[in-house]
VOTORNU-252557 format. One record per residue: x, y, z of N, C-alpha, C in turn; residue in three letters. Coordinates in steps of 0.2 Angstrom, whole numbers, plus 5000, padded with zeros to 4 digits. Example, Ala and Ser with C-alpha at 12.3 -4.5 7.8 and 13.67 -1.06 7.14 Angstrom:
506649725039506249785039506649845039ALA
506449895035506849955036506450005039SER
END
This chain:
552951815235553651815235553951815228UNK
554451855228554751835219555151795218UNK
555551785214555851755212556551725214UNK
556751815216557451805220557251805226UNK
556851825231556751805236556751705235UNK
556351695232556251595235556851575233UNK
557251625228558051585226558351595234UNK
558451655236558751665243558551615246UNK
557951575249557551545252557951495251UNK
557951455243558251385243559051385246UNK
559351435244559951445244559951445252UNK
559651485257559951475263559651415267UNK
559151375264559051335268559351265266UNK
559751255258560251235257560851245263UNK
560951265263561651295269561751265276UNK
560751275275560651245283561151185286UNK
561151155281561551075282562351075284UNK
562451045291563351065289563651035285UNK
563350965280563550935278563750985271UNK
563051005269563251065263563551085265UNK
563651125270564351185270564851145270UNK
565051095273565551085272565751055264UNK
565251045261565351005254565451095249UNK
565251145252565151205248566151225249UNK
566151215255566851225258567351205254UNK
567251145253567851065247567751125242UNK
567251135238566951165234567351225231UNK
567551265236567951325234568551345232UNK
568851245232569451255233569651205225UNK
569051215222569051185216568451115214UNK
568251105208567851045206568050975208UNK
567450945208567650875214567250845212UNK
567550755211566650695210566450685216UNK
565950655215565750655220565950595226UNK
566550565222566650495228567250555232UNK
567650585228568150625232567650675236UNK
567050705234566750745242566250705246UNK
566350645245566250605249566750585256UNK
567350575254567750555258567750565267UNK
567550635267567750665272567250645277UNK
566650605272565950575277565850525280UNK
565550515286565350425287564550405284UNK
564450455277563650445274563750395269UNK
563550355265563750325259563250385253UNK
563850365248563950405242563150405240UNK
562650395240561950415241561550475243UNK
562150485249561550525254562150585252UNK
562850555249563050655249562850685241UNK
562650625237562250655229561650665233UNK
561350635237560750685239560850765240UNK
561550775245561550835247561650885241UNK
561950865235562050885229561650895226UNK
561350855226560450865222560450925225UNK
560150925232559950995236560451075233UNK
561051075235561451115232561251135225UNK
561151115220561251095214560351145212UNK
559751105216559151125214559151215219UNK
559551215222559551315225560051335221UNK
560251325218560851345210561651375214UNK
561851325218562351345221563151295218UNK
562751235215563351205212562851175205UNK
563651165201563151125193563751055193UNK
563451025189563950965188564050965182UNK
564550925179565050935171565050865169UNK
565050845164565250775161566050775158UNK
566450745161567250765157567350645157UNK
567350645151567350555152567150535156UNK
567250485159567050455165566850515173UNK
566950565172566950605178566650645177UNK
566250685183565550695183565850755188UNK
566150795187566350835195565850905195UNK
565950895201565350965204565551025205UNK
565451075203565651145202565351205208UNK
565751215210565251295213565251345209UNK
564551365211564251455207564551505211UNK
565251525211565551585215564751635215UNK
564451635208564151705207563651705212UNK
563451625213562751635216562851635226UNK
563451635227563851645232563951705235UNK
563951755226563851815230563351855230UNK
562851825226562251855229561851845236UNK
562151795236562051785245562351835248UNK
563151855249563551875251563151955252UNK
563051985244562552065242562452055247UNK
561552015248560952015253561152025259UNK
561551995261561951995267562252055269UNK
562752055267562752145267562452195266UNK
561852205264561552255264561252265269UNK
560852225274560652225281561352205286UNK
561852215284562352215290562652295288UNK
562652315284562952385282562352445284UNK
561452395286561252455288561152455297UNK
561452405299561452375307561952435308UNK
562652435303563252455305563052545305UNK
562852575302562452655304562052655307UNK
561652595309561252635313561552625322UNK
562152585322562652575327563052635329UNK
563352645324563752715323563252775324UNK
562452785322562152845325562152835333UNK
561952785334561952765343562652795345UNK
563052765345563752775346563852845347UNK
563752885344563952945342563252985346UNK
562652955350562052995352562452975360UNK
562952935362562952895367563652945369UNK
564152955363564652975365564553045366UNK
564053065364564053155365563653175371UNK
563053135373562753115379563553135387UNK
563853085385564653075390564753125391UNK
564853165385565253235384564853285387UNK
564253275388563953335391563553375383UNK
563653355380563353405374562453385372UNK
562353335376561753335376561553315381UNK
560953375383560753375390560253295391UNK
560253265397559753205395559153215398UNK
558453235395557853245397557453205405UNK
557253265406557053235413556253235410UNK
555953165414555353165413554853205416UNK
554353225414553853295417553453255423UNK
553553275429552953255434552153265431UNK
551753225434551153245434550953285439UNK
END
């Protein structure tokens, strides 16, 4: 496996969690300490710096020191390397959809005759 493969790996099995996603989700919508992306939880602020450790170590968020405040960042970029990966096996699902389609729709029309099986 290389490199970006096991990044893919930590990355989507970071996601696995709803509780990531919903922390990736806060997360888009700008930097947040962690007591504010805590709030929306009934976990104590331990187990969602756990979940940000996990985030953090698949390179999906970083953290910043600004004074007293420590707020946590998402990596839009590493967001969209997800996103690439992702599309490129949905965009080749999507033609090989369209060949079918189009073997299916011409089949209906008559323009292709449908093979009869040979007796023995």
């Amino acid at each position: 496996m290389n490199a970006s493969e096991a990044g893919l790996d930590r990355a989507f099995a970071a996601l696995s969690d709803p509780v990531r996603r919903a922390i990736v989700a806060r997360l888009s919508r700008g930097p947040s300490t962690l007591g504010e992306l805590a709030e929306p939880f009934a976990i104590s602020l331990q187990a969602v710096s756990k979940h940000i450790t996990v985030l953090e170590e698949a390179g999906l968020v970083w953290r910043t020191r600004e004074a007293q405040r420590r707020p946590v960042h998402l990596d839009a970029a590493a967001l969209q390397r997800l996103t690439a990966w992702i599309d490129r096996y949905r965009l080749e699902a999507e033609a090989a959809y369209r060949r079918l389609d189009a073997v299916v729709a011409a089949t209906r029309l008559g323009s292709i005759a449908p093979t009869k099986e040979k007796e023995s």
